[in-house]
C-alpha positions as CSV (number, residue, x, y, z in Angstrom):
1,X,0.0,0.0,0.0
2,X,1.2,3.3,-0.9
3,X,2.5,5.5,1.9
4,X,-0.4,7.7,3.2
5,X,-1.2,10.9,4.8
6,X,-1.1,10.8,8.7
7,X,-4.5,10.6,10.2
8,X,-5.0,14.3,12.2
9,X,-2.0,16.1,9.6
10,X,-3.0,19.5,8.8
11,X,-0.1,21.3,7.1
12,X,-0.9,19.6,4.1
13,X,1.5,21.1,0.7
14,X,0.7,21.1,-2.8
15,X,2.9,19.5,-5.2
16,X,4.8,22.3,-6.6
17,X,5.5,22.8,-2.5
18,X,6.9,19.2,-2.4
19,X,8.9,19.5,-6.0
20,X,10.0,23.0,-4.9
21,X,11.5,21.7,-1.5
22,X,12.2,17.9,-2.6
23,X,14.2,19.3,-5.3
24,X,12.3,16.9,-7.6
25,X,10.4,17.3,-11.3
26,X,6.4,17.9,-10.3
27,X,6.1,14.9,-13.4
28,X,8.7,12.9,-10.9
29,X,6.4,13.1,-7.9
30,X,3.6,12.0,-9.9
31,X,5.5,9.1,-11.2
32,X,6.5,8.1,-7.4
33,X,2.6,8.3,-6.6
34,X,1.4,6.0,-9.7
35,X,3.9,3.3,-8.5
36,X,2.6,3.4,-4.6
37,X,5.6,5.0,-3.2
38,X,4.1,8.1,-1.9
39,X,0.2,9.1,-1.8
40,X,-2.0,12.6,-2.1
41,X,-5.3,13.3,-1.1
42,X,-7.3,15.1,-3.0
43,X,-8.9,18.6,-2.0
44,X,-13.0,19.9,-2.9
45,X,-11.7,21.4,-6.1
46,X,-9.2,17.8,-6.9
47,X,-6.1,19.2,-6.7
48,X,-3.3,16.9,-5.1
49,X,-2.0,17.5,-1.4
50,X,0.7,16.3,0.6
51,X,1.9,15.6,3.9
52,X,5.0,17.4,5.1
53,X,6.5,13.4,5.9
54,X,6.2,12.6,1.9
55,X,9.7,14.7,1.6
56,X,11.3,12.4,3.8
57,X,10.2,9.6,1.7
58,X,11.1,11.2,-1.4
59,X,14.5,11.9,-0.2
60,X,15.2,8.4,1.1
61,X,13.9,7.1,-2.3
62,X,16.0,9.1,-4.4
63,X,19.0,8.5,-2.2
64,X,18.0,4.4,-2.6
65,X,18.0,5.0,-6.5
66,X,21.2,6.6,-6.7
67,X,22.6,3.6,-5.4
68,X,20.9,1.6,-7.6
69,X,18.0,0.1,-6.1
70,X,14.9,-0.6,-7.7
71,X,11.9,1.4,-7.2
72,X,9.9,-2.0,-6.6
73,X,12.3,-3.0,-3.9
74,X,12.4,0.6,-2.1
75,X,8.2,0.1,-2.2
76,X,8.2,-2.7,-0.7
77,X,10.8,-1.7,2.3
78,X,8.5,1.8,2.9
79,X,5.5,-0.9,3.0
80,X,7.0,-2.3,6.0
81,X,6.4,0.8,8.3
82,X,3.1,2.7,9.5
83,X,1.7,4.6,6.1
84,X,3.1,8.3,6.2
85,X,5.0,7.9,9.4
86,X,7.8,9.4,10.2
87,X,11.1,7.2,9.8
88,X,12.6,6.6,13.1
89,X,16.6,6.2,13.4
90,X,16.0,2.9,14.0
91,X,13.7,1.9,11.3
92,X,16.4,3.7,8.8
93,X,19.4,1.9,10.2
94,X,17.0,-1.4,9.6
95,X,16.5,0.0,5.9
96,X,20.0,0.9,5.3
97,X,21.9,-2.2,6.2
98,X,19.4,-3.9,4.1
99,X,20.3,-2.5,1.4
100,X,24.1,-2.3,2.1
101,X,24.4,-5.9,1.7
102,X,22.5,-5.8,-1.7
103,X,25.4,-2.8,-2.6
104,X,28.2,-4.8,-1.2
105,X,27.5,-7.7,-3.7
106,X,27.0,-5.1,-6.2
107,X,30.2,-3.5,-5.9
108,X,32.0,-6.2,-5.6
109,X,30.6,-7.7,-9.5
110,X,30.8,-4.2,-10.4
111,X,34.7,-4.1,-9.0
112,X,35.5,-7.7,-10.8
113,X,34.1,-6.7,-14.0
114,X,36.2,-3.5,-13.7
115,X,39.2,-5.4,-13.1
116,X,38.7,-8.2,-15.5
117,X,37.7,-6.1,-18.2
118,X,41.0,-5.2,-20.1
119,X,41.8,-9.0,-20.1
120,X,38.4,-9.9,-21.3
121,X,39.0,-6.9,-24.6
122,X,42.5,-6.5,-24.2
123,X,43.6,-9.7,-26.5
124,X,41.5,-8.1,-29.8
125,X,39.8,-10.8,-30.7
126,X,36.5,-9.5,-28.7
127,X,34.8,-13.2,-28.9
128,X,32.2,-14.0,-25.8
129,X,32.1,-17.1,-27.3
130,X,35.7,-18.4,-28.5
131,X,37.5,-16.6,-26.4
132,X,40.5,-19.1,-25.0
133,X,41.1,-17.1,-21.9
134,X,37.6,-16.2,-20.6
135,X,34.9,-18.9,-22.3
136,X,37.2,-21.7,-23.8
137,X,35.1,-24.0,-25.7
138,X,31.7,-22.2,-25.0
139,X,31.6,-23.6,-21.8
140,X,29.8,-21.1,-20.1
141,X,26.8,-21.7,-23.1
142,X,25.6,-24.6,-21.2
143,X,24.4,-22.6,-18.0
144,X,22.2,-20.5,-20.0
145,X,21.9,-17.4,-21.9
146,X,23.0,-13.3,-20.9
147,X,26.8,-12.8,-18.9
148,X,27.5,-16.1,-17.1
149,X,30.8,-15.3,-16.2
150,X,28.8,-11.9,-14.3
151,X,26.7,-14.1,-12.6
152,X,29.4,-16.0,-10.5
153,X,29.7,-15.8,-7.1
């Protein structure tokens, strides 16, 4: 369920409120709302309001997708807490060494590939298939299709 306004909030903001002080695209926050990270409720004459919480949300998501996590995945972690509460110190220490793991196996494919790179390119003959050093044989064609030799632990 998408995060929701706090039950007795007031100070509710409109969206060029949120974008201006999120530092976000209006079309972004809109975005975030049709995919059930954040919600709005709607005023008497339909125009979308916020709850002063929602920019914490929207700065722990876009701090999540710089480091490359999935929109899907940082839904489902805000789904975990009360809708539209506030984020305790805890609860984000809970969040971010969640996803630290997740960013430590990341980094260290990301840190192999780096590293293996030159030797994978560096011999010219630029074959994922033939090549003697990296694939001999095709052998990594039997495990399936896409970057086998990524996918290792």
């Amino acid at each position: 369920m998408a995060q929701e306004i706090a039950e007795g909030s007031t100070a509710l903001l409109s969206v060029g409120v949120i974008a201006r002080r999120s530092g976000v695209a209006v079309s972004t926050i809109h975005f975030y709302e049709s995919k059930g990270l954040i919600s709005s409720v709607r005023t008497e004459g339909n125009q979308r309001r916020y709850a002063p919480v929602l920019l914490r949300y929207i700065a722990i998501i876009k701090v999540a997708q710089r480091t490359g996590i999935p929109l899907e995945e940082i839904r489902e972690a805000l789904r975990r807490y009360p809708p539209g509460s506030k984020l305790t110190a805890g609860q984000w220490k809970t969040l971010a060494s969640e996803w630290r793991v997740d960013l430590d196996q990341r980094i260290q494919k990301l840190t192999r590939l780096r590293d293996e790179l030159d030797q994978c390119i560096g011999c010219g003959c630029l074959s994922l298939e033939e090549c003697p050093l990296r694939n001999p044989g095709d052998a990594l064609g039997a495990k399936g299709p896409g970057a086998q030799i990524l996918n290792r632990p």
